[in-house]
Structure formats: C-alpha cells, structure tokens
C-alpha positions as CSV (number, residue, x, y, z in Angstrom):
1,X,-188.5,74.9,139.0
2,X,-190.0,72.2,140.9
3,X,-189.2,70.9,144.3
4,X,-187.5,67.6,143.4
5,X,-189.7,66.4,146.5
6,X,-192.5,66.6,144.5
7,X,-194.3,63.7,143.0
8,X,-194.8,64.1,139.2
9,X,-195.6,61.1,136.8
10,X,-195.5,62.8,134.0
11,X,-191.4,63.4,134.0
12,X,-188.8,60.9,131.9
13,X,-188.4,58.1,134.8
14,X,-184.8,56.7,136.1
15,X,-183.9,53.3,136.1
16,X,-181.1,53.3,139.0
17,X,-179.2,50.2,138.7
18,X,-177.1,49.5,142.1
19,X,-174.9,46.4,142.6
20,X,-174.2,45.2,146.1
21,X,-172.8,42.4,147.9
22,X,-172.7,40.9,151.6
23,X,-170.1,43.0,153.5
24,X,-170.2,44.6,156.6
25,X,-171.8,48.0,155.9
26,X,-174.0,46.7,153.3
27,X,-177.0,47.4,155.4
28,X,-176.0,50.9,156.0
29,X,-175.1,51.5,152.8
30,X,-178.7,50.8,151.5
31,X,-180.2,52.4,154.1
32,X,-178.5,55.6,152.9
33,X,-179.3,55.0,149.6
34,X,-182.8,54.3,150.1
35,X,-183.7,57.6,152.0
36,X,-181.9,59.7,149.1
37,X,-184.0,57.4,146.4
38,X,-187.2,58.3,148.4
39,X,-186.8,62.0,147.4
40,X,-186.5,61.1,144.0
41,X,-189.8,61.2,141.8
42,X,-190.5,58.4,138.8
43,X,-188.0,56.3,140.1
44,X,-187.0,52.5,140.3
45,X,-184.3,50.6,142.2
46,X,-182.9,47.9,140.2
47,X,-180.8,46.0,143.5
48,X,-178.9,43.5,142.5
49,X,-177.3,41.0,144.9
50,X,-174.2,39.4,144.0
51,X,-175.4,36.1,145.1
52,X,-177.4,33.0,143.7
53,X,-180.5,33.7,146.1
54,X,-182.0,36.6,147.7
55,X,-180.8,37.7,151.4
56,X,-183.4,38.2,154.4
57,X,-181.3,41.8,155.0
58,X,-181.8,42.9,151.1
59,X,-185.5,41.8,150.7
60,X,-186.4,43.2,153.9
61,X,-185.1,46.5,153.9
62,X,-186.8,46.8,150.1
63,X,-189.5,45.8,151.5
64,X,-189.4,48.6,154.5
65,X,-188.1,51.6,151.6
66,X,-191.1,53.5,149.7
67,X,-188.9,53.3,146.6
68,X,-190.7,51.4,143.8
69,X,-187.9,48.6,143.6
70,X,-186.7,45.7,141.8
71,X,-184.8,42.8,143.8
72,X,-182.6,40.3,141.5
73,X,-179.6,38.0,142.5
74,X,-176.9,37.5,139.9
75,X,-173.9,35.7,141.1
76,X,-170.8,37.2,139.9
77,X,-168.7,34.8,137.3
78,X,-166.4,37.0,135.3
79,X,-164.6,38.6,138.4
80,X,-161.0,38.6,138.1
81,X,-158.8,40.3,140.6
82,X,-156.1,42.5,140.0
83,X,-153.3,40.9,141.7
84,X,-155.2,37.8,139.2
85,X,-154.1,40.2,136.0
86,X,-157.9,40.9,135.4
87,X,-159.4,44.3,135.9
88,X,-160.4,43.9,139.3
89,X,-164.0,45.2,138.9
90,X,-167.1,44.3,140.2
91,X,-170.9,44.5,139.9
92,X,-170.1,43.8,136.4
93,X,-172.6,40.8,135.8
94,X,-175.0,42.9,138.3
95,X,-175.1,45.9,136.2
96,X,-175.9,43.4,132.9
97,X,-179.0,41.8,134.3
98,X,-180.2,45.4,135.4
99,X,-179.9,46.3,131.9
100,X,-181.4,43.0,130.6
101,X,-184.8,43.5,133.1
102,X,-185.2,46.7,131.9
103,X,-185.1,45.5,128.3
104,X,-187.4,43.0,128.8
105,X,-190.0,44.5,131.0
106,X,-190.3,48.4,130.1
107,X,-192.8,48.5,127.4
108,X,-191.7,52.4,126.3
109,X,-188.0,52.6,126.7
110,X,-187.9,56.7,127.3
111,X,-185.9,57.9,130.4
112,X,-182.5,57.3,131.7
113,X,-180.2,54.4,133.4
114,X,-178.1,55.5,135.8
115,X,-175.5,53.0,137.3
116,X,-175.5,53.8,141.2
117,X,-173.3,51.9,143.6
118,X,-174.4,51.1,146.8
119,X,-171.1,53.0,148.5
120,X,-171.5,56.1,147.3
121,X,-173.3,59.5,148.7
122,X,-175.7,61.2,146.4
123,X,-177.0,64.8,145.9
124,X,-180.4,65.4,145.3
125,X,-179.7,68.0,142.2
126,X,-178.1,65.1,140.3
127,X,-181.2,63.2,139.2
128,X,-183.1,66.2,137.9
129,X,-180.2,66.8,136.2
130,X,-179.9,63.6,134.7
131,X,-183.3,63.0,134.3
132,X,-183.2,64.9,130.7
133,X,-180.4,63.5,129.6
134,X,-180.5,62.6,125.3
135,X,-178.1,59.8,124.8
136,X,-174.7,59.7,126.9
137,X,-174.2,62.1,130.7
138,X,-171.0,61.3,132.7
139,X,-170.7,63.0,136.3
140,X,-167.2,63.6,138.2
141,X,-167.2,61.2,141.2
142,X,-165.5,61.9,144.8
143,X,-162.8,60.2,146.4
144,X,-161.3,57.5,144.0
145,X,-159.0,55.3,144.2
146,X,-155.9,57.6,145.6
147,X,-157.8,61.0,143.9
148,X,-159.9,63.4,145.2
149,X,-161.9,63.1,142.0
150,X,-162.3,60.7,138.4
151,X,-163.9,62.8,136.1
152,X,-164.1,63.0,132.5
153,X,-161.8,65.3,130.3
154,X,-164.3,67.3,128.0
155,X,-163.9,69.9,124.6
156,X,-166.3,71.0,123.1
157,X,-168.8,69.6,124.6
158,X,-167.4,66.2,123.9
159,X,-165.2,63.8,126.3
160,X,-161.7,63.2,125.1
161,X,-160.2,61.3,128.2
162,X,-160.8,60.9,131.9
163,X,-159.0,62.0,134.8
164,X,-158.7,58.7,136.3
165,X,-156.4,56.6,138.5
166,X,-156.5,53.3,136.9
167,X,-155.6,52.7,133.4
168,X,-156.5,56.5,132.1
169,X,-155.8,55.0,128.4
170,X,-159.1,53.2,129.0
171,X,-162.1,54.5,126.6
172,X,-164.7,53.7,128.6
173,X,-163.3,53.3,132.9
C-alpha cells in the first residue's frame, strides 16, 4: 500500500468536522491536530468555533496549517448542562453546520465525514482506514469519561450496544 504521506487526488476525500471553543489549551490542541491533518491526503478541516465571530488565534493558525480548511463560527444554543438535566454535550450545533456546508457546497457528495474533536490524539492509520468506508464506521476511543475505552459492542458484523460510561441505553452516544 501507499505511504499515507503521499499526495493522491484521486482517493474518496474526508470531510473532518472538529468543534472547538476558547479554553486554555485550545491553541495547542489545534496545533496538534493540524500537524496530524497535514499527513493526511484529500482532506478538509471543517473548524468550527463555538462563537458568533471568528477569533484572531483560530483564523490565524488556519491560516499558518497547509491543511485545505474551512473556518465557521456557530454559537452554541441548545447546550444544557448535566447538573441542568440536559445531556451535557457539546459541539452539537458545531457539528450541524459542518454537515450543513458540506451539503451545500460539495457538488459530488462521495467520501466520508468524520467528526474529530479538537482534544483528541489521532493515528495516522485511522483515515486510510476510514477513507473507504460504505455507509456507517465507528472507532473505539481512549480515555473516557472514568474508562480506559467507549467502544461499540459488535455481532456479526453489526453494533448491538456500546461500551460506554454515560447512559449505555443510548442508541446512538
């Protein structure tokens, strides 16, 4: 197989849609993701800012990566806290409006939509993994919650429940 290093236009692209707020290790965060991303052939960042305008740090470390990006602000309005009795989660309304520019922008929609936050630690093999995937993948994750893992539960080739800390009766965590 090829070097994932290598740059061919001719594979299924990703769409990798990342959420992110203002925090302390936001910058870092990005940075991290940004020099995995850069390995990545036929790839586009869909960032996200959980905001109602664009920040100086965000636009200018896009502007710095080689990844072929996309910068939008969507300012969370559905977010609920736990302690609130909602579910606590967000990037929610981010994740929406990176589907919604994809829907109204890609011409040919072929290739796959991955949902990548901006906290997380990525290995290289996943997106040529993903990259061929026919309707629905699902990856275990590290390091959740109080778990050393969330996963999905699979037979036969099918998922039939997740390993999961929060609300396992969930159909879709």
């Amino acid at each position: 197989s090829l070097s994932p290093v290598l740059s061919r236009d001719n594979i299924p692209p990703i769409y990798f849609i990342t959420p992110t707020y203002k925090r302390l290790t936001q910058k870092a965060d990005l940075i991290r993701i940004c020099q995995t991303l850069m390995l990545v052939p036929n790839l586009v960042w869909i960032v996200i800012e959980d905001d109602v305008t664009s920040s100086e740090l965000v636009t200018n470390l896009l502007k710095h990566c080689s990844v072929k990006s996309v910068h939008l602000t969507e300012k969370t309005t559905s977010f609920v806290s736990r302690k609130q009795g909602g579910g606590g989660h967000r990037g929610v309304d981010q994740r929406n409006l990176g589907l919604k520019w994809i829907r109204d922008n890609v011409n040919k929609l072929e290739g796959v939509v991955y949902f990548g936050d901006d906290d997380n630690t990525y290995d290289i093999r996943l997106f040529e993994e993903m990259r061929y995937t026919r309707r629905v993948s699902v990856w275990p994750v590290a390091f959740v919650g109080m778990l050393n893992y969330e996963a999905p539960k699979c037979e036969n080739g099918s998922v039939v429940g997740w390993h999961v800390s929060f609300r396992p009766d969930r159909k879709f965590p």
